[in-house]
LUMTI-112180 format. One record per residue (C-alpha): residue in one letter; x, y, z; residue number from 1. Coordinates in steps of 0.001 Angstrom, whole numbers, plus 500000, padded with zeros to 6 digits. Example, Ala and Ser with C-alpha at 12.3 -4.5 7.8 and 13.67 -1.06 7.14 Angstrom:
- r; xx; yy; zz; k
- a; 512300; 495500; 507800; 1
- s; 513670; 498940; 507140; 2
This chain:
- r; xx; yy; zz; k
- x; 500000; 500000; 500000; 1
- x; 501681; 503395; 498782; 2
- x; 502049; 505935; 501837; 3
- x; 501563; 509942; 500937; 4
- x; 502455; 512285; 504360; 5
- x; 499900; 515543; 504031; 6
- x; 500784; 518655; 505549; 7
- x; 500487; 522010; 506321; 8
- x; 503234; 525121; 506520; 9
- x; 502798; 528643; 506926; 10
- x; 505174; 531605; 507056; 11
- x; 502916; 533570; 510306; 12
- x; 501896; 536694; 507687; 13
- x; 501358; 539439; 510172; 14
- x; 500273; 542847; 509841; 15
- x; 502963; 544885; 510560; 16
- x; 503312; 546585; 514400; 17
- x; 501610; 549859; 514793; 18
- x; 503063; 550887; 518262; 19
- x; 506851; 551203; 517587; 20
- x; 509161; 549056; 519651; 21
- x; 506400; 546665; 520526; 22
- x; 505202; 543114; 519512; 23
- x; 501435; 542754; 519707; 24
- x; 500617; 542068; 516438; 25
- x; 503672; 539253; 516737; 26
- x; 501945; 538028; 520561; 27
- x; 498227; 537519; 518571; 28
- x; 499979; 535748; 515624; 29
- x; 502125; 533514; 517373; 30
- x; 498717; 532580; 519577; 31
- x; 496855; 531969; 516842; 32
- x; 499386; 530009; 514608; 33
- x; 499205; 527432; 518009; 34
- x; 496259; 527093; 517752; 35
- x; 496034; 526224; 513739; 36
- x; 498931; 523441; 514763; 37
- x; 497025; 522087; 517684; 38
- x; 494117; 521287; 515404; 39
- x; 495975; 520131; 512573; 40
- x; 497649; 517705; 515155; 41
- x; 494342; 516428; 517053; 42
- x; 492663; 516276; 513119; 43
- x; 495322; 513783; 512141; 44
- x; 497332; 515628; 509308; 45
- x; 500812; 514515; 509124; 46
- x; 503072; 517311; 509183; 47
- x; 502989; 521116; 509875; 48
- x; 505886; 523262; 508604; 49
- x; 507271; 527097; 509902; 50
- x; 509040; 529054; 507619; 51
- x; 511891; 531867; 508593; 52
- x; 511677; 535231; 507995; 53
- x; 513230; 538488; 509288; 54
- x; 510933; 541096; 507822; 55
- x; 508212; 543307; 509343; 56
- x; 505040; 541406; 508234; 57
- x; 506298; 538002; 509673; 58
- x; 506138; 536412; 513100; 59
- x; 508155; 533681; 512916; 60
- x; 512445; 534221; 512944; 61
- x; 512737; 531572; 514980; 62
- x; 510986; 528605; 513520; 63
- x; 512634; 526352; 516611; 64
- x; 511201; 528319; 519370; 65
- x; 508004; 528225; 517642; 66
- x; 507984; 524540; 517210; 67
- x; 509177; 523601; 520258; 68
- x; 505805; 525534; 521699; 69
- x; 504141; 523237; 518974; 70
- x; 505975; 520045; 520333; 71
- x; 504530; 520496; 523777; 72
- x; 500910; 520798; 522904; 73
- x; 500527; 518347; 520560; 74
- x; 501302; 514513; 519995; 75
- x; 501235; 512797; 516696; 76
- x; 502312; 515365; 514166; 77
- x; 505541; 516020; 512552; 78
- x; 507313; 519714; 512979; 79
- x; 509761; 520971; 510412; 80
- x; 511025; 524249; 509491; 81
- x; 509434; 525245; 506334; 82
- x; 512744; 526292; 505715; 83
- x; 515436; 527107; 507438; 84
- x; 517688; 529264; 505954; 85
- x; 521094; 527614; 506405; 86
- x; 522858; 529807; 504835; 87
- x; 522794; 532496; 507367; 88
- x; 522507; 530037; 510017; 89
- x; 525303; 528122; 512195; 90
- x; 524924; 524689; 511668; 91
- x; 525755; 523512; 514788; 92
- x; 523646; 525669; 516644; 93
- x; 520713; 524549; 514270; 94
- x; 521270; 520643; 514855; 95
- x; 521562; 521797; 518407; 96
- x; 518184; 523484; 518393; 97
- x; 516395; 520864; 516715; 98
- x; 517656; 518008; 518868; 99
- x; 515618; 520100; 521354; 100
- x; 512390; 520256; 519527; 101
- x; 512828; 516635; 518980; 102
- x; 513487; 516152; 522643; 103
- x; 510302; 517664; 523449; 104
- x; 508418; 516544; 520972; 105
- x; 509083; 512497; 521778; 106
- x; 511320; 512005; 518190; 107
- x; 508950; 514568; 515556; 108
- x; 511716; 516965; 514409; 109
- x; 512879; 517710; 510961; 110
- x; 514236; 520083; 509239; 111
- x; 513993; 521655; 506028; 112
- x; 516972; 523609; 504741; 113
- x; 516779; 525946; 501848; 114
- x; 518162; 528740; 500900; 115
- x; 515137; 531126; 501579; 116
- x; 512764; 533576; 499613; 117
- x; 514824; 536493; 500707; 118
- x; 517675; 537868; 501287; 119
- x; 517365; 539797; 504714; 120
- x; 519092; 537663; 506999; 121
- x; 522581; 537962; 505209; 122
- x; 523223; 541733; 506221; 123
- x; 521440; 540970; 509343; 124
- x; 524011; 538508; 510390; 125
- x; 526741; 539916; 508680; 126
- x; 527255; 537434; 505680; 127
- x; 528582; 538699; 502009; 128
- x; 525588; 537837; 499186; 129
- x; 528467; 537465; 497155; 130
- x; 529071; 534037; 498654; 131
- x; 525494; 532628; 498307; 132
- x; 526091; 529022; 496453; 133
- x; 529574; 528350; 498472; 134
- x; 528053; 529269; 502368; 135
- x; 524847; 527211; 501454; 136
- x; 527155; 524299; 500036; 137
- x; 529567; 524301; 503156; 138
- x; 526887; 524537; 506004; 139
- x; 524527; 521717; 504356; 140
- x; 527788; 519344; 504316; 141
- x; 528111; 520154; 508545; 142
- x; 524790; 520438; 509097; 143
- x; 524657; 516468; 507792; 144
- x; 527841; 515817; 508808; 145
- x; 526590; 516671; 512696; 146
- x; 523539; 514638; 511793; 147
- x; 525550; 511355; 511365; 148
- x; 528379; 511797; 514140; 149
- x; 528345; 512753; 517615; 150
- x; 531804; 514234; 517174; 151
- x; 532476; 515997; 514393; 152
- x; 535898; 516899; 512543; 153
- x; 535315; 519406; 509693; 154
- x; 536893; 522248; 507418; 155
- x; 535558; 524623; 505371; 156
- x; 536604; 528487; 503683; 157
- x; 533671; 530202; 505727; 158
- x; 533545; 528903; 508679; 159
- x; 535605; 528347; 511512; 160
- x; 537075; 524418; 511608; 161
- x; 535683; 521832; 513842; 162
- x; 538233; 519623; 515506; 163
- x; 536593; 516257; 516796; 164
- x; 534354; 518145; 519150; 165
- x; 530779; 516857; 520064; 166
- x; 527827; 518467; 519549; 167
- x; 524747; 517937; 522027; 168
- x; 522136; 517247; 522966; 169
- x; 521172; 514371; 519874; 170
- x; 518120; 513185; 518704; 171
- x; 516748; 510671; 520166; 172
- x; 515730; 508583; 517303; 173
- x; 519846; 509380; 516380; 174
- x; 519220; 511363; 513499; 175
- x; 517272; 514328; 512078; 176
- x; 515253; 513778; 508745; 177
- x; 516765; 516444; 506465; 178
- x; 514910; 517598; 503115; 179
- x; 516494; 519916; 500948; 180
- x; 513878; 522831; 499993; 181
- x; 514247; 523876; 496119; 182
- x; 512519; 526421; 494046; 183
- x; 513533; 525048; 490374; 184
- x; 516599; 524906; 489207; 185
- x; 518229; 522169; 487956; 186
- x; 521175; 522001; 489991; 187
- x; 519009; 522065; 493040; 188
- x; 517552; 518351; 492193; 189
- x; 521052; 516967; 491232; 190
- x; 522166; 518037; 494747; 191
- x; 519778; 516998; 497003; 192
- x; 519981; 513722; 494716; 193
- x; 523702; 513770; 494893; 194
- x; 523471; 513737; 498970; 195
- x; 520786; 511048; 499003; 196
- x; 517944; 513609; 500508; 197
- x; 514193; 513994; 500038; 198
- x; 513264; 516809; 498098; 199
- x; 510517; 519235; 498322; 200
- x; 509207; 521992; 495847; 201
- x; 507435; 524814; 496030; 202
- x; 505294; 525791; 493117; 203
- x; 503857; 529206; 494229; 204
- x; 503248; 530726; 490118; 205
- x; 503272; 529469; 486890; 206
- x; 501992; 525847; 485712; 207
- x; 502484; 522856; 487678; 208
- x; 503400; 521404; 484169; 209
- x; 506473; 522981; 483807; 210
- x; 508174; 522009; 487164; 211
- x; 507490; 518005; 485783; 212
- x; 511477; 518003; 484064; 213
- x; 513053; 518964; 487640; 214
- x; 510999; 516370; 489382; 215
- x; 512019; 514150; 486419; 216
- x; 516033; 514943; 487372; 217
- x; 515832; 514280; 490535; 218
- x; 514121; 511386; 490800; 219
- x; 516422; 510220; 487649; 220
- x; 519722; 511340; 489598; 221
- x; 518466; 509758; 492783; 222
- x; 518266; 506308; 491385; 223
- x; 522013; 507223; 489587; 224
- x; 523260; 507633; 493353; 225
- x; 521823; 504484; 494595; 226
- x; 518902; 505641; 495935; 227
- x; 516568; 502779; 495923; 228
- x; 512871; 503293; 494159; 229
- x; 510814; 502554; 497289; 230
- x; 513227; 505344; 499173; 231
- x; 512817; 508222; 496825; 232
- x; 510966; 511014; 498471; 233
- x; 509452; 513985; 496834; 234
- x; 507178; 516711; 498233; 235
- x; 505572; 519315; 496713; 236
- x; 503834; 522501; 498454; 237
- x; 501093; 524758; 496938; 238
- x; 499459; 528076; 497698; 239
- x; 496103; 526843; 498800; 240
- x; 492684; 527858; 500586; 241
- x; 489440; 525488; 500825; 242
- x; 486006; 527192; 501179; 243
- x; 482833; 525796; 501512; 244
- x; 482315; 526551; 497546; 245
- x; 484139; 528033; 495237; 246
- x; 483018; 531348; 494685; 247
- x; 483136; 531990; 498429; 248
- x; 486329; 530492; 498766; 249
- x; 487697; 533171; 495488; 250
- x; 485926; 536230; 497231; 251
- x; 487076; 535562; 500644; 252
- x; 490362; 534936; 499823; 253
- x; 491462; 536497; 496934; 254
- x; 491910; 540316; 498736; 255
- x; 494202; 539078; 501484; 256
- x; 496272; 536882; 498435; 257
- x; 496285; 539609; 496288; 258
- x; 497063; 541932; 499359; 259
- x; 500799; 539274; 500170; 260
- x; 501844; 538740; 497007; 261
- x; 502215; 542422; 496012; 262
- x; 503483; 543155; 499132; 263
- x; 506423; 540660; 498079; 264
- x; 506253; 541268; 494592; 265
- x; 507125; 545402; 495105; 266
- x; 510691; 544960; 495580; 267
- x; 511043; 541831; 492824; 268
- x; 509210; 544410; 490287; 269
- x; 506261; 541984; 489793; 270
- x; 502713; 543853; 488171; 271
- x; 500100; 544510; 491132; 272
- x; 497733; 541091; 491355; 273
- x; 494530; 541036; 489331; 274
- x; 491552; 538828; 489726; 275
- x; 491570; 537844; 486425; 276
- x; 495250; 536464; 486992; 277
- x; 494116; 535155; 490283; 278
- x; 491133; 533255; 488571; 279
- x; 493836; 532055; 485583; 280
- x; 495833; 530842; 488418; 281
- x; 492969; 528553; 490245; 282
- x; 491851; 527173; 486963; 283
- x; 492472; 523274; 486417; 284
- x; 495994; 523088; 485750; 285
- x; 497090; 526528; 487567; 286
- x; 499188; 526055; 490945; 287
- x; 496931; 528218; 492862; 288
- x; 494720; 525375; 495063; 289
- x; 491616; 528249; 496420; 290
- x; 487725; 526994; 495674; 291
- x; 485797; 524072; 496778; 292
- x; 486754; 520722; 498569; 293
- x; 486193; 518832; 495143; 294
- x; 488381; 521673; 493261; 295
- x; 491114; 521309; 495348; 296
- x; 490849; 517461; 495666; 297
- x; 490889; 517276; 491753; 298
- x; 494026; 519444; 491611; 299
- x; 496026; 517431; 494437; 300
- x; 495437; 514209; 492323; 301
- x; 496215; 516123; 489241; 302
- x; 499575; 516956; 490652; 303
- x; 499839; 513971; 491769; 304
- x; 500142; 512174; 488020; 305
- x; 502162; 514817; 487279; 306
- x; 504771; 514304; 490083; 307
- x; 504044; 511168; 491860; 308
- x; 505033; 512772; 495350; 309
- x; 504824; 511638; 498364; 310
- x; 504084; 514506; 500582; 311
- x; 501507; 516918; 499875; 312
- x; 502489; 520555; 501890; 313
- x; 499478; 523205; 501608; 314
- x; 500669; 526840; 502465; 315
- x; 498517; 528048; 505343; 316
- x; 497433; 531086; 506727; 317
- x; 498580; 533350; 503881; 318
- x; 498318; 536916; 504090; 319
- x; 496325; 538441; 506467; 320
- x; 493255; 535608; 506334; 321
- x; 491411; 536060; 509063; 322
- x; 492382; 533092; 511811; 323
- x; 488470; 531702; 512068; 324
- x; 488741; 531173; 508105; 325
- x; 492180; 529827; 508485; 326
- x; 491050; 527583; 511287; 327
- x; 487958; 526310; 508919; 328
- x; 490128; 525970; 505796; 329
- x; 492913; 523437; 507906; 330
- x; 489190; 521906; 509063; 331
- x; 488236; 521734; 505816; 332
- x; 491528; 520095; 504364; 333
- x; 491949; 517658; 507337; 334
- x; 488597; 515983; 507208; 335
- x; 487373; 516568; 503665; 336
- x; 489908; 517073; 501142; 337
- x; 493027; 514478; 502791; 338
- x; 490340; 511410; 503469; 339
- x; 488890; 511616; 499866; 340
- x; 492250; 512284; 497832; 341
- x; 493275; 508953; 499892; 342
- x; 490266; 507359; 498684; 343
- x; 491074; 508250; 495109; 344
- x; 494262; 507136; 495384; 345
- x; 493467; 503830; 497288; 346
- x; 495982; 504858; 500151; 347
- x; 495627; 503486; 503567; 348
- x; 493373; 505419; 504651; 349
């Protein structure tokens, strides 16, 4: 019987704070997102990921804090970073961390390591953009590198060397599952291949179509390395929202979508969101997954002949939804959308 994990992530939108020097907008989110995990956790989905940002209209910079909270309120479901950017990270320090969350959370840690959406954190911690691919390349081969040994020996160019020192506490299971986080590109899918890790892509524009050549590569490449079929691991992870119907679903959600993306899209020069893209972009074989439980269950299994994945990750939360509709959508999704795409599928349900 085939196995496919489903999942949420979310990145904690927030309205930006009005009363400088203050966090109450950050104090509400971070309430609320518990309570979106604690129901995704007692409705039986599989996974829940955080993502890491340091802007303004974020919560989260610390996806480990947050999911340690998570671990200690819940019991069954999974908690990854959704990612963590390595690059501007210590590696040590983020084995360290989730060790912890694993700790608390009885062996449910993993972590997702990407390179990130943006660029803040590099100034913020004082790292040159000008050595993007190398600090990415060098961290990943600690960060697994800690993963496998309790003492570690290691060199690198931008890091300080590690001399056969230990690094504590471990996981309890010994090891941290580590996907590699991609947005596309080619080398991306030989890499994670290359290093024998599960891969997950986000499709946030465009035509699901299009991505089906990188999935292609890795999976090809995987096998190359000597990954064996039944161990290949591929996620995917979609902008989604489930309504009641779909009109409702469009109208509620389409001014807080629209709202996010050009809020992101006004420093990457994109045009200002129209509904007429937005409705181009829910249509059949778009990547946007917003309208009814039967829309978005037809466009899960259509991505999933495309892809063949086996974890699903819906993006949660999004803009500024309002937490009762976010709360109904993971409602919606958990007991609706997951039970009859497994039906479909003939999973075990």
């Amino acid at each position: 019987m085939k196995k496919i994990e489903f999942g949420l992530m979310t990145f904690a939108d927030m309205a930006p704070e009005t009363v400088p020097g203050k966090g109450i907008h950050a104090h509400k989110r971070l309430q609320d997102l518990l309570e979106e995990i604690k129901l995704a956790d007692k409705l039986g989905i599989d996974v829940f990921g955080i993502g890491e940002h340091h802007r303004p209209d974020y919560a989260v910079s610390s996806p480990t804090t947050v999911l340690a909270a998570a671990a200690a309120v819940t019991e069954n479901i999974k908690l990854t970073s959704a990612v963590t950017v390595l690059s501007s990270e210590d590696p040590v320090r983020v084995y360290q961390q989730f060790a912890t969350v694993d700790a608390i959370s009885g062996g449910r840690a993993e972590i997702m390591a990407g390179r990130g959406s943006f660029i803040e954190s590099f100034p913020l911690f004082g790292f040159d953009l000008g050595d993007y691919d190398e600090l990415f390349e060098e961290k990943l081969d600690l960060l697994l590198k800690i993963n496998e040994s309790e003492k570690v020996s290691w060199n690198g160019k931008l890091r300080a060397p590690i001399h056969d020192l230990g690094v504590y506490p471990r996981a309890l299971n010994g090891k941290i599952p580590v996907w590699l986080a991609a947005g596309g590109t080619p080398a991306s899918a030989v890499r994670a291949a290359k290093l024998h890790l599960p891969l997950m892509l986000a499709i946030i524009g465009g035509m699901p179509r299009q991505f089906v050549p990188f999935i292609s590569l890795y999976k090809k490449s995987a096998l190359e390395n000597g990954i064996k079929p039944e161990d290949l691991q591929v996620g995917i992870n979609n902008h989604m929202f489930v309504g009641e119907n779909s009109e409702k679903a469009a109208d509620d959600f389409f001014p807080h979508y629209a709202q996010m993306m050009d809020r992101v899209g006004k420093s990457r020069g994109w045009q200002p969101m129209t509904r007429e893209q937005f409705e181009f972009m829910r249509a059949p074989e778009g990547s946007l997954m917003v309208g009814s439980v039967d829309e978005v269950v037809e466009k899960i299994l259509y991505e999933y002949e495309l892809f063949g994945f086996t974890r699903f990750f819906a993006q949660a939360s999004m803009g500024f939804v309002p937490h009762e509709l976010a709360m109904k959508y993971i409602e919606l999704f958990a007991t609706q959308v997951i039970p009859e795409v497994k039906r479909r599928l003939e999973l075990d349900v």
